[in-house]
N, CA, C and O atoms as a GROMACS GRO file, in nm:
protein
  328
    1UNK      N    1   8.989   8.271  12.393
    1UNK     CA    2   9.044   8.384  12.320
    1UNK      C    3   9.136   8.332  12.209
    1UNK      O    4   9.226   8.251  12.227
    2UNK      N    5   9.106   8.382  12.108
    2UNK     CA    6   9.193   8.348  11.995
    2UNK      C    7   9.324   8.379  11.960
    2UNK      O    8   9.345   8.498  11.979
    3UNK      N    9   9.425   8.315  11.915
    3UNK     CA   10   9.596   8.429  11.935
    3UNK      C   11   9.607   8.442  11.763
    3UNK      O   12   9.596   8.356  11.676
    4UNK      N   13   9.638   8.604  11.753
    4UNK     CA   14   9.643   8.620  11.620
    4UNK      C   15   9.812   8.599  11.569
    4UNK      O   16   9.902   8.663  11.622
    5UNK      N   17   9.830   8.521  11.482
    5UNK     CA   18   9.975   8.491  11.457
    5UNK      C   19  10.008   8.591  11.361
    5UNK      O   20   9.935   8.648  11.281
    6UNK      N   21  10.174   8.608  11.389
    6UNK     CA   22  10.187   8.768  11.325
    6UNK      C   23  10.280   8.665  11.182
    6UNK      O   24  10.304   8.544  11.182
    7UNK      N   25  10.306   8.747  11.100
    7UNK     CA   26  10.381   8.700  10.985
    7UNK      C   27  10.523   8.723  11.024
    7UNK      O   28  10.558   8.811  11.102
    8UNK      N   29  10.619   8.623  10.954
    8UNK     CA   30  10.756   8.599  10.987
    8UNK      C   31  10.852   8.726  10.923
    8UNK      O   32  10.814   8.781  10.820
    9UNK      N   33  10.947   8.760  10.975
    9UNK     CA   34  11.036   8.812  10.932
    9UNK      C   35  11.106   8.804  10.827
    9UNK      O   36  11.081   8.692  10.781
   10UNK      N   37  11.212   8.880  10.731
   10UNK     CA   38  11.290   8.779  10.668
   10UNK      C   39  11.369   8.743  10.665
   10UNK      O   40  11.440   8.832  10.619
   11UNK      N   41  11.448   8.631  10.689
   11UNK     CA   42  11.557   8.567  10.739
   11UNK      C   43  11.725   8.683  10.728
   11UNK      O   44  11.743   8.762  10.636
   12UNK      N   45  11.818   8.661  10.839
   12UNK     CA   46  11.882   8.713  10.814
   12UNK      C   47  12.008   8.679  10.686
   12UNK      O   48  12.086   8.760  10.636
   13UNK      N   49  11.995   8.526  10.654
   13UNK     CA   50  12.056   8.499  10.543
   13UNK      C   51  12.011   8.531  10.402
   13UNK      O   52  12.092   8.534  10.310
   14UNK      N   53  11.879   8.556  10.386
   14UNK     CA   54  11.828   8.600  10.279
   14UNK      C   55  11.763   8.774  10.254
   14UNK      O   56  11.673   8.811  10.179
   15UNK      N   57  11.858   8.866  10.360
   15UNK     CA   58  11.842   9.008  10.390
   15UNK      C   59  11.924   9.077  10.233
   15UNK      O   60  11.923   9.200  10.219
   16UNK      N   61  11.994   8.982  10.121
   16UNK     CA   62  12.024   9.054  10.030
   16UNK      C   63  11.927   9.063   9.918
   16UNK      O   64  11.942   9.133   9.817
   17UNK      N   65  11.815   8.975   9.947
   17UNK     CA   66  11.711   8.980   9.813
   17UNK      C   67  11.654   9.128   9.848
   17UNK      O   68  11.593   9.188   9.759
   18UNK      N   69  11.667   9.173   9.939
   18UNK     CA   70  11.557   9.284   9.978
   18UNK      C   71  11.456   9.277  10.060
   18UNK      O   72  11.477   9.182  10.135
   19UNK      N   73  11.342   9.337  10.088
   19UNK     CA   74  11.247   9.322  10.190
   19UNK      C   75  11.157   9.222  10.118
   19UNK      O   76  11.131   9.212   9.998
   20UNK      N   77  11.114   9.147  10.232
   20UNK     CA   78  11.010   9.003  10.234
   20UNK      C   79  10.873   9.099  10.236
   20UNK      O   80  10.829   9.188  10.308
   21UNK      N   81  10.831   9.027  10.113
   21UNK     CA   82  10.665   9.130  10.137
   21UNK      C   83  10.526   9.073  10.184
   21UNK      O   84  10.468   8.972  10.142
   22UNK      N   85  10.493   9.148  10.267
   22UNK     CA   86  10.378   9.084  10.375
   22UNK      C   87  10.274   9.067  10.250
   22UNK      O   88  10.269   9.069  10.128
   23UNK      N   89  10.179   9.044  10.390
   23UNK     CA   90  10.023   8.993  10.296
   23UNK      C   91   9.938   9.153  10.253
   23UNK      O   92   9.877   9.189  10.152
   24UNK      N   93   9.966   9.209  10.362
   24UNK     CA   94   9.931   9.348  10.348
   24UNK      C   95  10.013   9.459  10.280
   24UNK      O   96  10.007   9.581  10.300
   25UNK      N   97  10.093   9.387  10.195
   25UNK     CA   98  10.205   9.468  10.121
   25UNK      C   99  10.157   9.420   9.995
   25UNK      O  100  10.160   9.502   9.903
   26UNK      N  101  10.116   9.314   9.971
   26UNK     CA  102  10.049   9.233   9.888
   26UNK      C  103   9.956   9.262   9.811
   26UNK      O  104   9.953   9.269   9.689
   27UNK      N  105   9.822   9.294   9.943
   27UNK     CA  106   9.700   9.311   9.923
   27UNK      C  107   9.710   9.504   9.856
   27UNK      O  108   9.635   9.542   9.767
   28UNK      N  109   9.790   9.576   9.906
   28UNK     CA  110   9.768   9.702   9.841
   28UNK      C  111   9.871   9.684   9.733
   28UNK      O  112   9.922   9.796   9.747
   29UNK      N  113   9.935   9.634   9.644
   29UNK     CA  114   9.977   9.673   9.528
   29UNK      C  115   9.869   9.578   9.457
   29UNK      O  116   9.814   9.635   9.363
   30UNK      N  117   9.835   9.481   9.473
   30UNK     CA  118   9.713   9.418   9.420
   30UNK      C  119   9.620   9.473   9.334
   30UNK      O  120   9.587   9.461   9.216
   31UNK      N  121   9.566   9.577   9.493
   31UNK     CA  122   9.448   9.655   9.472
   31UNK      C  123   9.492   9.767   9.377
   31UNK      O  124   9.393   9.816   9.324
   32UNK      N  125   9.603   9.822   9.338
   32UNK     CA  126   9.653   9.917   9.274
   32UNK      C  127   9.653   9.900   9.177
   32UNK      O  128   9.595   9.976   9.100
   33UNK      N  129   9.734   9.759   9.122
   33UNK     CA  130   9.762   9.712   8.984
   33UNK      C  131   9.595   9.668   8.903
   33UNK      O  132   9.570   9.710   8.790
   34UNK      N  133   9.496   9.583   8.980
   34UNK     CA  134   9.370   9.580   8.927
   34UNK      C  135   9.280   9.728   8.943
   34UNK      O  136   9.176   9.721   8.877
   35UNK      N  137   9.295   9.855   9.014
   35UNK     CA  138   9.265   9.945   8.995
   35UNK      C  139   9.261  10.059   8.841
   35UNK      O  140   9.167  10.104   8.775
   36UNK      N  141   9.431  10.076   8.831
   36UNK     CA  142   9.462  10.088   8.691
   36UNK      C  143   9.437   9.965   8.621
   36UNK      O  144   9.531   9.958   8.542
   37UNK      N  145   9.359   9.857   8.603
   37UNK     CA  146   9.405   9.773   8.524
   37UNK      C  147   9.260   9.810   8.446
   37UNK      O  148   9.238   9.845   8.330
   38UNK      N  149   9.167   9.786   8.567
   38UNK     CA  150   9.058   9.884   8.547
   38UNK      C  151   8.986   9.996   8.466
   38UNK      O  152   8.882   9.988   8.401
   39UNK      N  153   9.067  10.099   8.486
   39UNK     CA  154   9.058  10.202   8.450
   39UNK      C  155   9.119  10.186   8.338
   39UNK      O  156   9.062  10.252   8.251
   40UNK      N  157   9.244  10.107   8.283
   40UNK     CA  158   9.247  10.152   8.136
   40UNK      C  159   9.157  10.070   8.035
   40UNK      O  160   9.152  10.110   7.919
   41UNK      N  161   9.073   9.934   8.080
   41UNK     CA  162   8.960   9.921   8.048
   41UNK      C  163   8.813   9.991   8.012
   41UNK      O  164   8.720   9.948   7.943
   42UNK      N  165   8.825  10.100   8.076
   42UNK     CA  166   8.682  10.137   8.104
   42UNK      C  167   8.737  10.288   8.034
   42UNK      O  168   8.646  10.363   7.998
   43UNK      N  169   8.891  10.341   8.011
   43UNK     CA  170   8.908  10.409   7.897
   43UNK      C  171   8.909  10.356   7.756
   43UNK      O  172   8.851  10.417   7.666
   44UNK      N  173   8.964  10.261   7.739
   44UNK     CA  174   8.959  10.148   7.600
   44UNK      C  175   8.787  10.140   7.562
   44UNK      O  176   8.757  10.164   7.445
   45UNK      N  177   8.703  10.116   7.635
   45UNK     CA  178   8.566  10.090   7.625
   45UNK      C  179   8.526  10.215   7.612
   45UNK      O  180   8.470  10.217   7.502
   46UNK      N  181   8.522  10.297   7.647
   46UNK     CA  182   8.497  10.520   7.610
   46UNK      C  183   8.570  10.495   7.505
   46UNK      O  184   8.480  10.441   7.440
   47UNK      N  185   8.656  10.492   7.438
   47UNK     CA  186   8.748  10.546   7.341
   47UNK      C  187   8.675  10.448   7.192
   47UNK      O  188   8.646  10.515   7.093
   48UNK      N  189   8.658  10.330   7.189
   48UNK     CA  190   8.571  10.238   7.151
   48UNK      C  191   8.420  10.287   7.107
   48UNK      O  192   8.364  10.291   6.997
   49UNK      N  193   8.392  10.310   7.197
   49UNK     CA  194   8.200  10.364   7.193
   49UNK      C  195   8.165  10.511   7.145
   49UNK      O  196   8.058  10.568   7.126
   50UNK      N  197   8.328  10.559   7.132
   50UNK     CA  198   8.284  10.749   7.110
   50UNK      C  199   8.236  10.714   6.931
   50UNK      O  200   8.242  10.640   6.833
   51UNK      N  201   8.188  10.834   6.990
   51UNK     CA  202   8.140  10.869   6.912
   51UNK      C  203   8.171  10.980   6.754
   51UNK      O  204   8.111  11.086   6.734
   52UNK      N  205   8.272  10.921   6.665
   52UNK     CA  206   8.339  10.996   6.555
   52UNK      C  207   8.283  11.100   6.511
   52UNK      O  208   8.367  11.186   6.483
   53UNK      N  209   8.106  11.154   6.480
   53UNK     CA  210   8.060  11.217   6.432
   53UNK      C  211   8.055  11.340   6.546
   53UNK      O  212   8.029  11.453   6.506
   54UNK      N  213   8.073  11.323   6.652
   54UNK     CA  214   8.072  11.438   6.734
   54UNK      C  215   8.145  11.534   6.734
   54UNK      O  216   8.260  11.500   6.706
   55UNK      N  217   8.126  11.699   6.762
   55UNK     CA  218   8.153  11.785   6.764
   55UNK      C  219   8.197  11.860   6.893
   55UNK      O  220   8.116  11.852   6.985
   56UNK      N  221   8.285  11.916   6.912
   56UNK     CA  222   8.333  12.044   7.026
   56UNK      C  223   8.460  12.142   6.922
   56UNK      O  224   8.542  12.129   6.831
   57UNK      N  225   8.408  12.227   7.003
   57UNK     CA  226   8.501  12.340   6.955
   57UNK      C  227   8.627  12.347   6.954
   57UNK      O  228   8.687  12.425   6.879
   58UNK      N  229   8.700  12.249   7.057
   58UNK     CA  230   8.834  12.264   7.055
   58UNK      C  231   8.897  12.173   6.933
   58UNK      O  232   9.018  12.158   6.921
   59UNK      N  233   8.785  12.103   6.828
   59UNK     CA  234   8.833  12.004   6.720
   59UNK      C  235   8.890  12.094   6.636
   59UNK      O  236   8.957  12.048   6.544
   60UNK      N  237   8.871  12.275   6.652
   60UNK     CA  238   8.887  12.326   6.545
   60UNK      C  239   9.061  12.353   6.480
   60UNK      O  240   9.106  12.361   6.366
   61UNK      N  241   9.143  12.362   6.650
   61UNK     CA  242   9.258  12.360   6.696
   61UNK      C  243   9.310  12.243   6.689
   61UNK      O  244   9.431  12.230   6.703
   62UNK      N  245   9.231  12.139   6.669
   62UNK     CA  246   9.359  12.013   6.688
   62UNK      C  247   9.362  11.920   6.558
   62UNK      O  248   9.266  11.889   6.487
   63UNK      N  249   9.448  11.897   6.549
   63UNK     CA  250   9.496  11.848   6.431
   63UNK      C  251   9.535  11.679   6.424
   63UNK      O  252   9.619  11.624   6.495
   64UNK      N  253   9.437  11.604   6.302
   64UNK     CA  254   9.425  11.498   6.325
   64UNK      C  255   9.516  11.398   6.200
   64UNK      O  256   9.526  11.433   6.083
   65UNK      N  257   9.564  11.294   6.246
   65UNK     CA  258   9.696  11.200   6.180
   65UNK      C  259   9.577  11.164   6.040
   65UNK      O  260   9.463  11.185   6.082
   66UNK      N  261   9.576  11.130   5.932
   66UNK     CA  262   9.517  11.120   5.826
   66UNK      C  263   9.470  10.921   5.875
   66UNK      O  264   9.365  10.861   5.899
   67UNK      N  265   9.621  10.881   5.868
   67UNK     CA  266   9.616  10.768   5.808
   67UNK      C  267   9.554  10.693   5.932
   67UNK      O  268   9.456  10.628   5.898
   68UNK      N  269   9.595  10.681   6.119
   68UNK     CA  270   9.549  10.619   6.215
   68UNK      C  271   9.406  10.717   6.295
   68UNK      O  272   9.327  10.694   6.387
   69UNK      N  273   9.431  10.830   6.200
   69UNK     CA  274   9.284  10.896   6.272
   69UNK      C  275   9.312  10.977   6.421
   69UNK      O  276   9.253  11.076   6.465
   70UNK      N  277   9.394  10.919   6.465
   70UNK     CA  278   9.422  10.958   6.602
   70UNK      C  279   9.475  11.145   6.590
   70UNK      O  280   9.501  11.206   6.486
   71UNK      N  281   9.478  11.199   6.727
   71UNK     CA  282   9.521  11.350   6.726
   71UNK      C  283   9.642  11.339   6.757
   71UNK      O  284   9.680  11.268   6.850
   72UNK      N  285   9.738  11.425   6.668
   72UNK     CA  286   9.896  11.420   6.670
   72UNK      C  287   9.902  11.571   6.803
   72UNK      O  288  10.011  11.598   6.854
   73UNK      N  289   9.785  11.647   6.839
   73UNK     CA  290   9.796  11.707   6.924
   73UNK      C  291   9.698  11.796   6.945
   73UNK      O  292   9.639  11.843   6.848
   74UNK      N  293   9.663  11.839   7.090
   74UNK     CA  294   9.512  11.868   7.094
   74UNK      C  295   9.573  12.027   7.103
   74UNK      O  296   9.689  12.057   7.134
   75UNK      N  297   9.477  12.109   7.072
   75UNK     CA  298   9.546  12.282   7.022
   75UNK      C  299   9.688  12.318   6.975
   75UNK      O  300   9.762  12.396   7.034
   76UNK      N  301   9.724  12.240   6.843
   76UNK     CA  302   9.871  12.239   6.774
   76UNK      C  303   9.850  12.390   6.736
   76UNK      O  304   9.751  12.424   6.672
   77UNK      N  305   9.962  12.492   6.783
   77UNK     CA  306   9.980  12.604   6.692
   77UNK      C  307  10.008  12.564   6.550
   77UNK      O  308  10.067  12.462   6.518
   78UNK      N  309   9.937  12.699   6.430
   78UNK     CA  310  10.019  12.642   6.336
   78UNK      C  311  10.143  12.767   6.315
   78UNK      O  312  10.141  12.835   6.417
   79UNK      N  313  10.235  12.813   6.230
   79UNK     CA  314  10.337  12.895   6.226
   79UNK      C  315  10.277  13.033   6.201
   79UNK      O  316  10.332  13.133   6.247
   80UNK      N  317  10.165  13.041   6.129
   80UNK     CA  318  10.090  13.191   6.116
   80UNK      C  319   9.998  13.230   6.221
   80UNK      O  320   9.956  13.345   6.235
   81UNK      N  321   9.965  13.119   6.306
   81UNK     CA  322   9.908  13.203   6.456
   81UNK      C  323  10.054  13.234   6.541
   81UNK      O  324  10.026  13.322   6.622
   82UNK      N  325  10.155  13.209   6.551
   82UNK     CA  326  10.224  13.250   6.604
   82UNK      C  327  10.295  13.405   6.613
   82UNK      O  328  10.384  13.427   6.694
   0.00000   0.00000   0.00000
């Protein structure tokens, strides 16, 4: 039978750094940080590949920066629809 060894504590002289972080404390911020790291890849790559000439209706409402192209806001009132 095999003995599974557990991970150490953290010392009581070094209890002011804060908590000692396991392997499994490890392994899920890991998985978190390459999750989003992920995902803002695979938005960068969509945002990249769109498509400029495309159309939807809500372009009619939003109002776009001249000089970076980008939307300063998606359905901007202007002062006479108000």
């Amino acid at each position: 039978k095999r003995v599974t060894h557990k991970e150490r504590s953290q010392p009581q002289s070094r209890s002011h750094l804060g908590l000692l972080e396991k392997k499994s404390d490890y392994k899920l911020r890991s998985r978190d940080y390459h999750r989003k790291k992920d995902k803002l890849k695979s938005m960068r790559t969509k945002a990249a590949n769109r498509n400029p000439d495309e159309f939807y209706f809500g372009m009619h409402r939003s109002q776009v920066d001249g000089q970076s192209g980008t939307n300063s806001g998606r359905h901007v009132r202007t002062e006479e629809a108000r």
